[in-house]
C-alpha positions as CSV (number, residue, x, y, z in Angstrom):
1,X,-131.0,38.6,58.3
2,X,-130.3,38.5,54.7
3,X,-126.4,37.8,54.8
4,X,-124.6,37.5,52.2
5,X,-126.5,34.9,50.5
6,X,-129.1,36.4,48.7
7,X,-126.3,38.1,46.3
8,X,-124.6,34.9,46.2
9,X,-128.3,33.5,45.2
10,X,-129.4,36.5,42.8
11,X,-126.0,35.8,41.0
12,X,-126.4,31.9,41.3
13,X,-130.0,32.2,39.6
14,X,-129.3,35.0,37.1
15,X,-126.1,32.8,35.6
16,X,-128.2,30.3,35.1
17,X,-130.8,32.0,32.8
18,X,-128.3,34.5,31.4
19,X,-126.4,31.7,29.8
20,X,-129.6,31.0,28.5
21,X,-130.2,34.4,27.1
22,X,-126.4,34.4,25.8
23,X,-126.8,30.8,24.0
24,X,-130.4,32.2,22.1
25,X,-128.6,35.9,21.4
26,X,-131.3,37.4,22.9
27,X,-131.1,40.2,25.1
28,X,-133.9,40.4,27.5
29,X,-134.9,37.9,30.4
30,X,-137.5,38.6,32.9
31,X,-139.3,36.0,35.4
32,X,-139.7,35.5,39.3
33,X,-138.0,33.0,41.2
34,X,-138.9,31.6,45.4
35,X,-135.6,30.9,47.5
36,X,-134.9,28.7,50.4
37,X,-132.4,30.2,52.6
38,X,-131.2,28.4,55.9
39,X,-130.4,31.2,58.5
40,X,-126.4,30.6,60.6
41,X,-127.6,33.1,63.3
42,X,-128.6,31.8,66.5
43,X,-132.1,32.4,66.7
44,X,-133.3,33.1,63.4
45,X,-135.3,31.4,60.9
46,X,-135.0,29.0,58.0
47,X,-136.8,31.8,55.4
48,X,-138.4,31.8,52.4
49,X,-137.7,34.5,49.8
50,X,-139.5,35.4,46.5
51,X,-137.2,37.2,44.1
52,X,-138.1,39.1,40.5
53,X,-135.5,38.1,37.6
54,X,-134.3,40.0,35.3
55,X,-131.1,39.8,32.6
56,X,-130.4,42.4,29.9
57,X,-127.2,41.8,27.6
58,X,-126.4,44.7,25.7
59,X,-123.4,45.6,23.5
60,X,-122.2,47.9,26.2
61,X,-124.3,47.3,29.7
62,X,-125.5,44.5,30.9
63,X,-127.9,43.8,34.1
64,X,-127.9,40.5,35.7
65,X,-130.2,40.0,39.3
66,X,-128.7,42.9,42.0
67,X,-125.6,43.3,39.9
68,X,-125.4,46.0,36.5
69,X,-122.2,46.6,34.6
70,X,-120.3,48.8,32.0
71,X,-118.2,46.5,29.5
72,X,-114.5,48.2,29.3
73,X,-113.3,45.4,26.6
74,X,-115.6,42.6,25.0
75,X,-115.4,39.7,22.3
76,X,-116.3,36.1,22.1
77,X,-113.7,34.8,25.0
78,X,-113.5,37.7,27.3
79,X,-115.3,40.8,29.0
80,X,-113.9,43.0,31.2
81,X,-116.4,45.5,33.2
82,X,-117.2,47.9,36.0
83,X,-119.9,47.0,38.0
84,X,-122.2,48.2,40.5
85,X,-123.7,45.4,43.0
86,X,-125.5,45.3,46.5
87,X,-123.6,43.5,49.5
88,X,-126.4,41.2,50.0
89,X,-125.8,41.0,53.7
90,X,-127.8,42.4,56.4
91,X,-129.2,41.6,60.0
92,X,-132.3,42.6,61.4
93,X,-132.5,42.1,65.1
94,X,-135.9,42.8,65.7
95,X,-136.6,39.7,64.1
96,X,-134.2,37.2,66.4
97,X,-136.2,35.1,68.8
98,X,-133.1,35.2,71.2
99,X,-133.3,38.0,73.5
100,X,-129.9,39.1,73.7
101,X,-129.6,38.6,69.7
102,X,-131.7,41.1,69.6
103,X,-129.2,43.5,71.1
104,X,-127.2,44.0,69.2
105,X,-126.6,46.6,66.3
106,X,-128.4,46.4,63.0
107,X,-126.3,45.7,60.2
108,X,-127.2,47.4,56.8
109,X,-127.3,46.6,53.2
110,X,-124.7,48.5,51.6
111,X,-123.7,49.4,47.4
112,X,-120.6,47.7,46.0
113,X,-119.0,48.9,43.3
114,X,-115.9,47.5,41.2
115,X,-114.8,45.4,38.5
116,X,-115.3,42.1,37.0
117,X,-113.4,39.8,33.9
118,X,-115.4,36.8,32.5
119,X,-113.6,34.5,30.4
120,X,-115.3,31.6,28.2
121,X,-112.9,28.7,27.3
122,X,-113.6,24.7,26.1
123,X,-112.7,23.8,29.9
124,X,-115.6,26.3,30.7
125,X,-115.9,29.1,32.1
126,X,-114.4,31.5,34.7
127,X,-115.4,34.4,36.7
128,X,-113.7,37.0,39.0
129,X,-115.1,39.9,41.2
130,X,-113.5,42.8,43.3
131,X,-115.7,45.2,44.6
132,X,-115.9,47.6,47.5
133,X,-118.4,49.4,49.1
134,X,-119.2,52.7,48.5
135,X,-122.0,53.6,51.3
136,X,-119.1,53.8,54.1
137,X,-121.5,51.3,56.0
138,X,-118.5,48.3,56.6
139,X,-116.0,49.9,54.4
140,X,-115.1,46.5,53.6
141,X,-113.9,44.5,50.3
142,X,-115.0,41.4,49.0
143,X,-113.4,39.0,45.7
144,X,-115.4,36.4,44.5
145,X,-113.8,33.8,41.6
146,X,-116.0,30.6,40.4
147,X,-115.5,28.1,37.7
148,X,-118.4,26.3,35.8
149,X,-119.0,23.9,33.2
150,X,-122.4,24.2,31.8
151,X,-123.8,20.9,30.0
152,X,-126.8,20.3,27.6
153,X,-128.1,17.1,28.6
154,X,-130.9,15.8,26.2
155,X,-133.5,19.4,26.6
156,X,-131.8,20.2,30.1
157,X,-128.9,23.0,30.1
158,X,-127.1,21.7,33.5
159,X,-124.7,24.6,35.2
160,X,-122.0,23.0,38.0
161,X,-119.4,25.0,40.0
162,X,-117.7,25.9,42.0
163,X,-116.1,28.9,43.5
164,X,-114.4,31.1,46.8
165,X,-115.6,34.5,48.1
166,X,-112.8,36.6,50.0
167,X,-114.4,38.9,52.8
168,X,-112.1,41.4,53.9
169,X,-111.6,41.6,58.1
170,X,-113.9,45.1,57.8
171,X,-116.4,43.2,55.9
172,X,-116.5,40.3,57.7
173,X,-116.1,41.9,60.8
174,X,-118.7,44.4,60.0
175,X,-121.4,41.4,60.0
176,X,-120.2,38.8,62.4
177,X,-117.9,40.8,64.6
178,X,-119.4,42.1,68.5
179,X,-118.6,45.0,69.5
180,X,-117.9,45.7,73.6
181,X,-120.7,47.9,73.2
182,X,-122.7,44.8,71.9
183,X,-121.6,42.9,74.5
184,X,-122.0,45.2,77.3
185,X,-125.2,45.6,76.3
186,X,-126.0,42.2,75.0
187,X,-123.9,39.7,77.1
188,X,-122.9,38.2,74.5
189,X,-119.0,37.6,74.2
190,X,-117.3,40.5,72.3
191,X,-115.9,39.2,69.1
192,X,-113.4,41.0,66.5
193,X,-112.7,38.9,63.4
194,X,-109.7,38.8,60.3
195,X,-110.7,38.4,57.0
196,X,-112.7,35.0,55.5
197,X,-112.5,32.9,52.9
198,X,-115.9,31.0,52.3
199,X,-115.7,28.5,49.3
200,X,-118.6,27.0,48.3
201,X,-120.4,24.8,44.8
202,X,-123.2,24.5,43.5
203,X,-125.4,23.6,40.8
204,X,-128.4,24.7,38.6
205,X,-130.6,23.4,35.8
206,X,-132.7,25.2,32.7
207,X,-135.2,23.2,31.1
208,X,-137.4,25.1,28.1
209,X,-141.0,24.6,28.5
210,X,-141.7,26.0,25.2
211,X,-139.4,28.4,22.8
212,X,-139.4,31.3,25.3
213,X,-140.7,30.1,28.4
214,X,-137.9,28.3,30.7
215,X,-137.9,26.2,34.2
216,X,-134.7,26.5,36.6
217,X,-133.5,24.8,39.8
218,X,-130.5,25.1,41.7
219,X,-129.1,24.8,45.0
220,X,-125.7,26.4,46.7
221,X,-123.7,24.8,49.8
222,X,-121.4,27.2,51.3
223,X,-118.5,26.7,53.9
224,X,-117.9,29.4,56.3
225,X,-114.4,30.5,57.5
226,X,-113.2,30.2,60.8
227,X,-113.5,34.0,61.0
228,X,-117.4,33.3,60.3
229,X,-118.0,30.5,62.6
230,X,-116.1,31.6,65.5
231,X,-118.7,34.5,66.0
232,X,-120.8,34.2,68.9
233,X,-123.7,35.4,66.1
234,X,-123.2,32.1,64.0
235,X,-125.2,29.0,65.0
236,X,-123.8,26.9,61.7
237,X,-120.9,25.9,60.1
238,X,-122.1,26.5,56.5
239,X,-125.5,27.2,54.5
240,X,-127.7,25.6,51.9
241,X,-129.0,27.5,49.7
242,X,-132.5,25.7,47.1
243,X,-134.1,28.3,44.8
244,X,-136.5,27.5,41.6
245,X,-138.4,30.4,39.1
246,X,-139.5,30.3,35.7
247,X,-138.3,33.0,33.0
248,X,-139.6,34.6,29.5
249,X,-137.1,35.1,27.2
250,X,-138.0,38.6,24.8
């Protein structure tokens, strides 16, 4: 299970040192970063993952973690872009220690592809998402908006927010809904869900070891819908979410 946290995470980690990048005008960030990821399934793991970084700002494309992007309209306050971005959700049965978990279907990672608008204020900073995927694996949708307000706190750059991801009832039945197959097979209840709205907030910290080299920490806590905990899949009623990683700046 990878879920839809590790895009959350790959975004939470690579806002974090792309305001960074943004701040120096430099275009190029690269590093490697370990994440703590609790599991809501019944019978999987807490999990550790390690995860490369990498942030490129351009004048017309940008890459930040899983997510790349074509600017349509850029100055100082606002960008508008097209983006390409991987779901960041998947479930692995094999690896459930429950044997009827284990039943059920794989779900797959999937490409998303959409647009995004960015704007940068005094009040701080604002960020909206629509994509959909493209692979035909859920067919589903999902919009993400956040708010944060970064702070430079003696040689510490601290980034609170918070924000609300919107999975469509295909996307969010896609991963937590049971099919009757599933439960024929399984016994597990059969379980068809609407669409979910997940807020969560979190927080992040940059702290520059030398002129290039940078340390970061963070951590996410995200609510789940009734849509989401209702599943006979889901264990939890929310996730935490504690990464660090160090970057070079070029």
């Amino acid at each position: 299970m990878l879920k839809k946290s590790l895009f959350c995470f790959s975004a939470l980690v690579s806002a974090c040192f792309s305001g960074q990048v943004l701040a120096e005008n430099t275009p190029l960030t690269v590093g490697a970063s370990v994440l703590y990821m609790q599991s809501p399934y019944h019978g999987d793991k807490d999990r550790y993952y390690p995860f490369p970084l990498l942030n490129y700002e351009g004048d017309h494309f940008f890459i930040s973690g899983w997510q790349a992007g074509y600017y349509l309209w850029k100055d100082n306050s606002d960008q508008l872009s097209v983006i390409i971005t991987s779901s960041g959700q998947e479930y692995r049965p094999k690896k459930n220690d429950f044997s009827d978990m284990r039943q059920l279907d794989k779900r797959h990672l999937t490409l998303m592809a959409g647009g995004m608008w960015r704007h940068t204020a005094d009040w701080g900073v604002v960020k909206t998402s629509l994509v959909g995927d493209v692979l035909g694996e859920s067919n589903g949708m999902i919009w993400t908006t956040d708010w944060h307000y970064p702070l430079t706190l003696g040689g510490f750059t601290l980034n609170p927010g918070v924000g609300l991801s919107w999975n469509s009832a295909r996307e969010t039945g896609y991963y937590y809904g049971v099919s009757q197959d599933e439960s024929s097979r399984s016994g597990i209840a059969s379980y068809h869900s609407g669409d979910s709205w997940n807020p969560y907030a979190e927080v992040s910290a940059v702290y520059p070891l030398t002129s290039r080299w940078q340390l970061g920490v963070g951590g996410r806590y995200q609510w789940f819908d009734n849509a989401v905990k209702d599943s006979p899949m889901v264990s939890k009623s929310g996730q935490v979410m504690v990464w660090s990683g160090v970057s070079y700046t070029f």
